[in-house]
N, C-alpha and C positions, 0 to 999 in steps of 0.2 A: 366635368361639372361646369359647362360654362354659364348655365344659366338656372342652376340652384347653388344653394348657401348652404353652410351648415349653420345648425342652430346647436347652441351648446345651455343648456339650462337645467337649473333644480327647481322643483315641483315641491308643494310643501299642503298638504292636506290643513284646514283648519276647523277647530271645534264652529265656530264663527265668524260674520266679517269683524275685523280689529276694530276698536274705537277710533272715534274722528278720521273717517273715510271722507275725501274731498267730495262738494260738492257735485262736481264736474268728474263724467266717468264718461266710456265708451259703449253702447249697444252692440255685442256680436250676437248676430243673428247666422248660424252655421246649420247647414246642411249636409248630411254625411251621406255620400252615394253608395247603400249596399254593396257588399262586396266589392268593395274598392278600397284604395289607399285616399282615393278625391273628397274632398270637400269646398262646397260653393259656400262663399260668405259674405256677407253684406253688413257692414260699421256703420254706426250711427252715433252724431253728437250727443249727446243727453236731453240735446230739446227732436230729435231725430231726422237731422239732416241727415242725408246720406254722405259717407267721407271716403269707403270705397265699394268696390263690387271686384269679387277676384273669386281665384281656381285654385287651389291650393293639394298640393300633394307631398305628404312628409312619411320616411319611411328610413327603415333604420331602430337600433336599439338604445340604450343605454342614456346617456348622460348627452349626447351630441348623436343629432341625427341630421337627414338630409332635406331639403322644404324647396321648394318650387312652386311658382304664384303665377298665373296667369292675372292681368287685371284686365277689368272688364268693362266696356260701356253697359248700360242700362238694356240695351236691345241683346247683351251678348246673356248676361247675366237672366235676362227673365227667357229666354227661349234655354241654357240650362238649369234653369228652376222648375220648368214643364220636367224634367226627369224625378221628381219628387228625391227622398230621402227622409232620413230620419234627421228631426229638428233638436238642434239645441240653443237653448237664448241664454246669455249671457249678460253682466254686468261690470264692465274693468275699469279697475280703478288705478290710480298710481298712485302705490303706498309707499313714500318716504320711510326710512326706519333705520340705524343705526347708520350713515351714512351710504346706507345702497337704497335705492327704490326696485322694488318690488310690483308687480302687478298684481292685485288682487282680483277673482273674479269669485262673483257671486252671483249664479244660476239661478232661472227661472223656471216656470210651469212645471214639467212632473219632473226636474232634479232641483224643486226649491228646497233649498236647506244646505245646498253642498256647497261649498266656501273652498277656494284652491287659492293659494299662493304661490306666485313665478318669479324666478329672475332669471334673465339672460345674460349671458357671459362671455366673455372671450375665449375660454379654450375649457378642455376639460379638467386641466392644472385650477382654471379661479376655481371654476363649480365646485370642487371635493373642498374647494378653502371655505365655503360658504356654509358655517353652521345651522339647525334650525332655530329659526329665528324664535326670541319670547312671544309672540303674538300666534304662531303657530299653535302647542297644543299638542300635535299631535305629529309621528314621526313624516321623514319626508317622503316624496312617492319619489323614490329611482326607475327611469326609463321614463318612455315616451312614445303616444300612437295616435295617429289619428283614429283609430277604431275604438274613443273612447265610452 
């Protein structure tokens, strides 16, 4: 694995976004390549600078899976854009909250409404220590796919 990570994170479904969400969030704008494990994505400030353009491939189950990023210039990124895929846009935020910060993302266009809360973690030992959170609501989602 020399040139992917593991990611180790809990995933927490939420009724809503939490009150007092920072001003300041990130645009993921993802693109998911039918029948693949790939996803092309493109981050944007909140006034929407662009901050990256990458290839991303995660695969693997449970609590810790496997991620791999290609990053991209603008010429690499829009000639794999011409391969279309199914969109999803996003809003992430960093939510402070009992001493861990949390990612919160809250989806656009046809999945408006879905509100997920993440955190990442050092190993699969933090992640089971990581209760759900009171701002959650609702239990957490165990596992992880890009095929979401």
């Amino acid at each position: 694995m020399k040139y992917a990570r593991i990611e180790t994170e809990r995933r927490f479904l939420l009724a809503r976004a939490p009150d007092r969400l920072p001003a300041e969030y990130r645009r993921i704008r993802d693109w998911y390549l039918e029948g693949t494990r790939l996803r092309l994505r493109r981050v944007e400030d909140s006034q929407g600078n662009v901050l990256a353009l990458k290839l991303g491939q995660k695969y693997g189950a449970g609590l810790s899976t496997t991620m791999t990023n290609l990053y991209l210039t603008a010429a690499e990124y829009d000639l794999l854009r011409a391969l279309g895929g199914r969109p999803i846009v996003k809003r992430r935020y960093a939510y402070p909250h009992a001493g861990l910060t949390f990612s919160v993302d809250v989806f656009e266009d046809e999945l408006a409404g879905l509100v997920l809360a993440e955190i990442e973690l050092e190993d699969e030992r933090a992640a089971e220590s990581v209760t759900v959170p009171d701002f959650a609501h609702l239990p957490s989602l165990d596992g992880n796919s890009m095929q979401r």
